[in-house]
C-alpha positions in Angstrom: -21.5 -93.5 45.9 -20.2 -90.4 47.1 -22.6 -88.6 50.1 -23.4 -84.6 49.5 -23.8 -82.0 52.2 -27.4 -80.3 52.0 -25.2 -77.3 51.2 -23.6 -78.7 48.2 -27.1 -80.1 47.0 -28.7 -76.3 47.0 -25.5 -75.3 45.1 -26.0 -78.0 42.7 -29.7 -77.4 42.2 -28.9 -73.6 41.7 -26.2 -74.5 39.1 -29.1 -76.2 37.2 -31.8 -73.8 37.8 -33.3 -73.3 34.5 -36.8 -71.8 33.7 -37.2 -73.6 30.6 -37.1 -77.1 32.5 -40.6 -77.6 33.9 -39.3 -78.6 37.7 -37.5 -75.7 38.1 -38.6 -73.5 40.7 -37.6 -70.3 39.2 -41.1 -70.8 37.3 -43.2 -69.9 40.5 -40.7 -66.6 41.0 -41.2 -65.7 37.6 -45.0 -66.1 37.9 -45.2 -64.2 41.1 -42.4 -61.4 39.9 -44.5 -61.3 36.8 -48.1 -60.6 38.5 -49.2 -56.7 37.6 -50.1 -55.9 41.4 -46.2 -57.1 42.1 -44.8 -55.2 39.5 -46.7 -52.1 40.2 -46.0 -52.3 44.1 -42.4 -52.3 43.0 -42.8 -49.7 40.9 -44.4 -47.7 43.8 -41.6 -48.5 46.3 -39.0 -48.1 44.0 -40.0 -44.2 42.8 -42.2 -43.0 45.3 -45.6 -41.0 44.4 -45.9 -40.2 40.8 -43.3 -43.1 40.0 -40.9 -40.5 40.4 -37.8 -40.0 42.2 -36.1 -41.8 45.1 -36.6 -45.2 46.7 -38.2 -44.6 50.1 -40.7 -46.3 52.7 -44.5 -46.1 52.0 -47.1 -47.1 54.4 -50.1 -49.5 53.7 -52.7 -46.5 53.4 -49.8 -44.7 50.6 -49.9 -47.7 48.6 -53.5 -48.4 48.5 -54.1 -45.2 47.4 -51.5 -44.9 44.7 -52.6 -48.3 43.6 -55.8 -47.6 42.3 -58.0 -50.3 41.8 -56.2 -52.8 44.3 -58.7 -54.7 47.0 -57.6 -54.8 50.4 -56.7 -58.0 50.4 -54.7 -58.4 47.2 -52.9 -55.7 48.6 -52.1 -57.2 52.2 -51.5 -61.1 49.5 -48.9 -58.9 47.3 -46.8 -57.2 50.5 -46.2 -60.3 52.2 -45.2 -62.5 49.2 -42.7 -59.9 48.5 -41.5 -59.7 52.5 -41.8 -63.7 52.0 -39.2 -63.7 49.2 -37.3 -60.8 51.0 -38.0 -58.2 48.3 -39.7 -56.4 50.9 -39.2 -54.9 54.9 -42.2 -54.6 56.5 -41.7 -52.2 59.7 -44.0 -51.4 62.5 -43.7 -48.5 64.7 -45.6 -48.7 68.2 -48.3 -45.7 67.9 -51.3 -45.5 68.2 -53.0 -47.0 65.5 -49.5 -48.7 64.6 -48.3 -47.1 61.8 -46.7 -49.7 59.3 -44.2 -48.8 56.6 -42.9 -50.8 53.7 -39.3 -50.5 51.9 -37.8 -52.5 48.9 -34.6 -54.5 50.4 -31.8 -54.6 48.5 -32.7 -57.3 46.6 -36.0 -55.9 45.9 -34.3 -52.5 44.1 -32.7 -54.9 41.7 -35.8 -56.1 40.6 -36.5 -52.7 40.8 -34.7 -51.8 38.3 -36.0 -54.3 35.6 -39.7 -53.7 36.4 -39.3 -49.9 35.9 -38.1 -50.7 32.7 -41.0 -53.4 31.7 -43.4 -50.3 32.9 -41.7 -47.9 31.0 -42.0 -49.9 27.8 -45.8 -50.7 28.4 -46.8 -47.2 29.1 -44.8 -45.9 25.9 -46.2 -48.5 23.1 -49.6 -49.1 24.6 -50.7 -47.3 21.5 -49.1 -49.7 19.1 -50.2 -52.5 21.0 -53.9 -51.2 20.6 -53.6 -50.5 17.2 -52.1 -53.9 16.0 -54.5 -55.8 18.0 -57.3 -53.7 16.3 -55.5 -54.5 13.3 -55.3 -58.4 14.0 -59.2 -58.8 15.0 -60.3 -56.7 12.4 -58.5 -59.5 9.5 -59.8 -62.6 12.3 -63.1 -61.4 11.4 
């Protein structure tokens, strides 16, 4: 029996990473990519205020208020799963209270990309989605 590197292991197991397979660890990215506090952080970093324009820093205060509706704490949970994963910079600049600043990595504006996209289509057919599930639990009844 032939003996494998750890290197050659990890690019085994990434040959065979497929979500469908219940061991596969692109399940738990998928689930945390997939949360609507992740997505909409993103979507903040990614286009700014408004959801418009360029990708540029934010600092915590920014986001919470953009956010509307996030706690504290599921904010401060949300940035460092995303630094964890390196989606996410987190940058500290000595003043005086010390003013911290997030940025999307480069990996994190690929992600970017899609997530604007799954926002997009949610804000544009919310209204169908309403109106079939009105439609569905009126006939359930």
């Amino acid at each position: 029996m032939a003996t494998t590197t750890a290197a050659q292991r990890r690019a085994q197991a990434k040959v065979e990473y497929d979500a469908f397979l219940a061991g596969c660890p692109s399940r738990k990215l998928l689930d945390r990519i997939s949360d609507k506090w992740v997505t909409l952080v993103l979507s903040a970093l990614g286009s700014g205020p408004g959801c418009v324009g360029e990708p540029r820093p934010m600092r915590y205060s920014e986001l919470s208020r953009l956010l509307a509706g996030v706690s504290q704490k599921m904010l401060t949970q949300t940035l460092r799963s995303l630094e964890r994963d390196g989606l996410v910079t987190r940058s500290a600049t000595a003043t005086v209270p010390v003013t911290v600043s997030y940025e999307l990595t480069d990996l994190g504006l690929s992600l970017h990309e899609m997530v604007r996209g799954l926002k997009a289509w949610a804000q544009t057919h919310m209204d169908d989605v309403l109106a079939n599930r009105e439609s569905f639990d009126a006939a359930s009844v």
